[in-house]
N, CA and C of each residue as an Amber inpcrd file, in Angstrom:
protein
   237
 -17.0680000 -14.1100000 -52.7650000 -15.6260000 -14.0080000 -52.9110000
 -15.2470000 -14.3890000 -54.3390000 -14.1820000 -13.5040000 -55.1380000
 -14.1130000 -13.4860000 -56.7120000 -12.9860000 -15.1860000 -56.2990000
 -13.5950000 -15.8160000 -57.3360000 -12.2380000 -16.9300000 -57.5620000
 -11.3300000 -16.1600000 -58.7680000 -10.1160000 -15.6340000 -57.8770000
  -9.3600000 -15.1920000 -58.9870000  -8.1080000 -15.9410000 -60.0600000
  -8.2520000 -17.5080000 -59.1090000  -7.5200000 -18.1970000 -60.0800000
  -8.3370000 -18.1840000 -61.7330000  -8.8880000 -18.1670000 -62.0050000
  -9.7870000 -18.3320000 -63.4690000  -9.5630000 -17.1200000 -63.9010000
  -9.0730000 -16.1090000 -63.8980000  -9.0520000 -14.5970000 -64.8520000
  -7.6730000 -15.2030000 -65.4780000  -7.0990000 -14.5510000 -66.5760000
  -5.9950000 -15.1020000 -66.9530000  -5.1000000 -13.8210000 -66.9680000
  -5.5400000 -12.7960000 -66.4650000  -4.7400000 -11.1180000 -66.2830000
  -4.1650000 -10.8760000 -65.1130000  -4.4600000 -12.0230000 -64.0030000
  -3.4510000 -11.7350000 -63.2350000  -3.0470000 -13.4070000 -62.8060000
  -2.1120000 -12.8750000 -61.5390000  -1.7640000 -13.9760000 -60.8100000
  -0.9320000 -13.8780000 -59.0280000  -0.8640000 -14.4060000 -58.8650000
  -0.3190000 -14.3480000 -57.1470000   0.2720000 -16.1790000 -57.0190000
   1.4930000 -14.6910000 -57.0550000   2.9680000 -15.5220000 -56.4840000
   3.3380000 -15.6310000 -55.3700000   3.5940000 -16.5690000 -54.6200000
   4.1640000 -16.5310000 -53.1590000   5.3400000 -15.9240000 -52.7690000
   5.4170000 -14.6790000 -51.9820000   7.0280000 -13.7970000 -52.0370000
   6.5630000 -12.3280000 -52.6400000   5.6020000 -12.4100000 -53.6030000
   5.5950000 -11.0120000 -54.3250000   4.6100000 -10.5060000 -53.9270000
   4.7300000  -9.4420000 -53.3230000   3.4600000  -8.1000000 -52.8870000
   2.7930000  -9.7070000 -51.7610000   3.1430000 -10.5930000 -51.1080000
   2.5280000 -11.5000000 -49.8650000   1.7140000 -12.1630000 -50.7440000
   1.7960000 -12.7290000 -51.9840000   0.6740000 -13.3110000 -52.6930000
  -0.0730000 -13.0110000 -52.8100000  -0.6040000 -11.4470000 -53.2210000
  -1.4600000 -10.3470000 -53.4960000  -1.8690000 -10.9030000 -55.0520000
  -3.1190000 -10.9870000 -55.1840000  -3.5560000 -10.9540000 -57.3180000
  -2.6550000  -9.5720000 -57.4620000  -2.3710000  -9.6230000 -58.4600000
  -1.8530000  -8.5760000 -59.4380000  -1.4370000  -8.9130000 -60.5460000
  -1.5860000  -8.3330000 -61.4340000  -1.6560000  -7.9960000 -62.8240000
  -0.0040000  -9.0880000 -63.5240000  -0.9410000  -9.7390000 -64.4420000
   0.0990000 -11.1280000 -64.7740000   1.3060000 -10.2970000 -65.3860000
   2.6140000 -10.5660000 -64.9090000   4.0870000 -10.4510000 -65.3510000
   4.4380000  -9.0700000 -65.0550000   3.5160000  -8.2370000 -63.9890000
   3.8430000  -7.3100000 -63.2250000   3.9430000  -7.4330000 -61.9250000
   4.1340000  -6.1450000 -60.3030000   3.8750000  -5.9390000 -59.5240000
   3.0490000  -5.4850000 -58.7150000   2.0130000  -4.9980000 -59.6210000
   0.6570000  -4.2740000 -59.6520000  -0.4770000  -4.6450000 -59.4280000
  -1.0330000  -4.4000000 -57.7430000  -1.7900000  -5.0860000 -57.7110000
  -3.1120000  -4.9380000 -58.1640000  -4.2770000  -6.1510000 -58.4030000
  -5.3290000  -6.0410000 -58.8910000  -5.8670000  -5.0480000 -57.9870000
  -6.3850000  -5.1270000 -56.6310000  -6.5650000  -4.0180000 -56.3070000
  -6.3410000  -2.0820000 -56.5350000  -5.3090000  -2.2010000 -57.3060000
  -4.5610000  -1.0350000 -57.7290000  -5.7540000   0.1680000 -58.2080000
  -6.0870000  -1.0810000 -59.1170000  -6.7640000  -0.6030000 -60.2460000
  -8.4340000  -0.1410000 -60.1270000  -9.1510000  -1.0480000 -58.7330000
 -10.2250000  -1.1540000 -58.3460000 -10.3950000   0.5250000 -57.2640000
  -9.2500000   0.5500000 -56.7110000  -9.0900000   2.1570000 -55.8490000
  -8.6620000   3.1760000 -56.5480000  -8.2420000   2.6410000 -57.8850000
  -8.3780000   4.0300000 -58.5670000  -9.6520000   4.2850000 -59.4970000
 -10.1270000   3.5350000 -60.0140000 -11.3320000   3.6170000 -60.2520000
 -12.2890000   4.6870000 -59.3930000 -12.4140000   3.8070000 -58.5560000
 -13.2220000   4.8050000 -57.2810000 -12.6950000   5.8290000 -56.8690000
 -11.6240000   6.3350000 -57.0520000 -10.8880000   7.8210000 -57.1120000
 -11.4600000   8.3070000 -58.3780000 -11.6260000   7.8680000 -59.2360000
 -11.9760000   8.5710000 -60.5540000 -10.7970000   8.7120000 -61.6230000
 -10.5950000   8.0710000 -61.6470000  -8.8140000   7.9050000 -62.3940000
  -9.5790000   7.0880000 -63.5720000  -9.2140000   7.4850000 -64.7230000
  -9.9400000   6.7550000 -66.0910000  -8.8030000   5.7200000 -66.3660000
  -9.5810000   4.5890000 -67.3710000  -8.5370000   3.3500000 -67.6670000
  -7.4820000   3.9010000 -68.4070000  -7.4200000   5.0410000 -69.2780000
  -6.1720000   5.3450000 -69.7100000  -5.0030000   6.0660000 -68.8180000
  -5.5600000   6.8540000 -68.0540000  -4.8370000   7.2280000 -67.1680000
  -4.0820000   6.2290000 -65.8330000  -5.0720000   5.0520000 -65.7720000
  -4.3030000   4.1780000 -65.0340000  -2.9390000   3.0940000 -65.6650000
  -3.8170000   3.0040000 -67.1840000  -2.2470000   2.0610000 -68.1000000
  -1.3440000   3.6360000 -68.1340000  -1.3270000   4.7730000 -68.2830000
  -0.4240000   5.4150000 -67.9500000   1.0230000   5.2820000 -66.8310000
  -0.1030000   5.4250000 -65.9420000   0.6380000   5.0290000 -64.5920000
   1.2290000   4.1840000 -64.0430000   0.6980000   2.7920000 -64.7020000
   0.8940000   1.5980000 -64.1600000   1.5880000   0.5840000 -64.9430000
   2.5100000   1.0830000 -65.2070000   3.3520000   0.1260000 -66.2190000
   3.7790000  -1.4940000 -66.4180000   3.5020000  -1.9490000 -67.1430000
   3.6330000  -3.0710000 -67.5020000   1.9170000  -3.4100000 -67.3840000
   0.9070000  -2.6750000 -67.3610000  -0.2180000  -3.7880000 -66.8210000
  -0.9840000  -2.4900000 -68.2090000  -1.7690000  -3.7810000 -69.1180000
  -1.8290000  -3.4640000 -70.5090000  -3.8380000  -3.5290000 -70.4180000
  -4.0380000  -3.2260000 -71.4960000  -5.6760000  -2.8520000 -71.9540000
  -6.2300000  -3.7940000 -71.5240000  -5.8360000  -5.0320000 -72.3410000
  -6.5340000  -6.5240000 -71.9960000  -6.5440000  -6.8830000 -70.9160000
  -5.2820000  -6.5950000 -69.8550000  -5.4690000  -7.2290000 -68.2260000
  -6.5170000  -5.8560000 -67.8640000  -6.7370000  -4.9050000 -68.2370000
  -7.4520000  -4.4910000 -67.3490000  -9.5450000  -4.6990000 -68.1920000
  -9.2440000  -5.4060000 -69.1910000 -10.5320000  -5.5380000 -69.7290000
 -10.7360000  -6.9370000 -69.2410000  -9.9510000  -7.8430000 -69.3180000
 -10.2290000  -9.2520000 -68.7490000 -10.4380000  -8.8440000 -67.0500000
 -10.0650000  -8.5200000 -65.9970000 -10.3380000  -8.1310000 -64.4740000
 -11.8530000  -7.6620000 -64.7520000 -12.1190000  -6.6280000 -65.6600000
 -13.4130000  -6.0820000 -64.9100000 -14.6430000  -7.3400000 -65.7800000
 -14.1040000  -7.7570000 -66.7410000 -15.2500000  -8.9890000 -67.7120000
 -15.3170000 -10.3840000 -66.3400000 -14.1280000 -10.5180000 -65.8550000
 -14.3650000 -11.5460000 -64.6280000 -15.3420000 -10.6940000 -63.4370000
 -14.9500000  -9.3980000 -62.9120000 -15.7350000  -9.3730000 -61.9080000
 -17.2030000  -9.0370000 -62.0220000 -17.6600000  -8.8330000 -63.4410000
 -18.9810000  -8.6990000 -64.0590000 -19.7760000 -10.0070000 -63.9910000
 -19.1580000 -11.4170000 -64.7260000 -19.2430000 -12.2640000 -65.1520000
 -20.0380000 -13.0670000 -63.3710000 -18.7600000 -12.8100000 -62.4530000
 -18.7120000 -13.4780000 -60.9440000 -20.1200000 -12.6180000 -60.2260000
 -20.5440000 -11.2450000 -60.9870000 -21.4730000 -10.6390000 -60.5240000
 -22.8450000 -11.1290000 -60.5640000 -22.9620000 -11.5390000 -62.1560000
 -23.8410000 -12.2670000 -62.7680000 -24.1640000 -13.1730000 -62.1990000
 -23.4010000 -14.6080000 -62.3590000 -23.0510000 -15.5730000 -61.5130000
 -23.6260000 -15.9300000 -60.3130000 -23.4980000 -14.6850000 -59.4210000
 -24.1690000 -14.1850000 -58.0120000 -25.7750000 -14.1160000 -58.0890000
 -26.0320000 -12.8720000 -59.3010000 -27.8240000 -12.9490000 -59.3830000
 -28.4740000 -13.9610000 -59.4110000 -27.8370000 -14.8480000 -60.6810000
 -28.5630000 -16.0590000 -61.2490000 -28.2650000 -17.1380000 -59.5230000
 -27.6040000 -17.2370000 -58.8510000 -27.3960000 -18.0870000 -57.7980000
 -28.6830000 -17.8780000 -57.1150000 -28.7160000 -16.4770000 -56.5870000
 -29.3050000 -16.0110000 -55.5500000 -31.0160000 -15.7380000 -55.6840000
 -30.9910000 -15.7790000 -57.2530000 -32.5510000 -16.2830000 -57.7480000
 -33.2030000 -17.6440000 -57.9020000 -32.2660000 -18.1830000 -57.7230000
 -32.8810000 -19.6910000 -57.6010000 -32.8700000 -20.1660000 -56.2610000
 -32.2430000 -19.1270000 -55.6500000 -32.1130000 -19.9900000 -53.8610000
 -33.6280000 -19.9010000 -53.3750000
């Protein structure tokens, strides 16, 4: 499970989208961005679409869920 308090690109507010992560000082959720991906929707075409949510929140999200990936190997090789 990603700890998403530590990314600094998003956040979850209590009241907005049910305290969904999404993309800091938008409505957009982090998820947004992860299902369009897998649709095939390129990162420019998603800051197109998705206004207010900028290069860096979407380069800081995928450097955290890389990082938490990593994280995982190195765990799971020492177990």
């Amino acid at each position: 499970m990603m700890n998403w308090s530590k990314c600094p690109a998003v956040e979850s507010v209590p009241g907005r989208l049910g305290g969904a992560w999404v993309f800091t000082n938008t409505r957009v959720p982090v998820s947004a961005l992860f299902g369009n991906l897998a649709e095939g929707v390129t990162v420019n075409e998603f800051l197109d679409w998705f206004h207010g949510v900028e290069e860096w929140h979407v380069r800081e999200v995928l450097e955290h869920v890389v990082s938490g990936l990593d994280a995982s190997v190195r765990h799971e090789s020492t177990v």
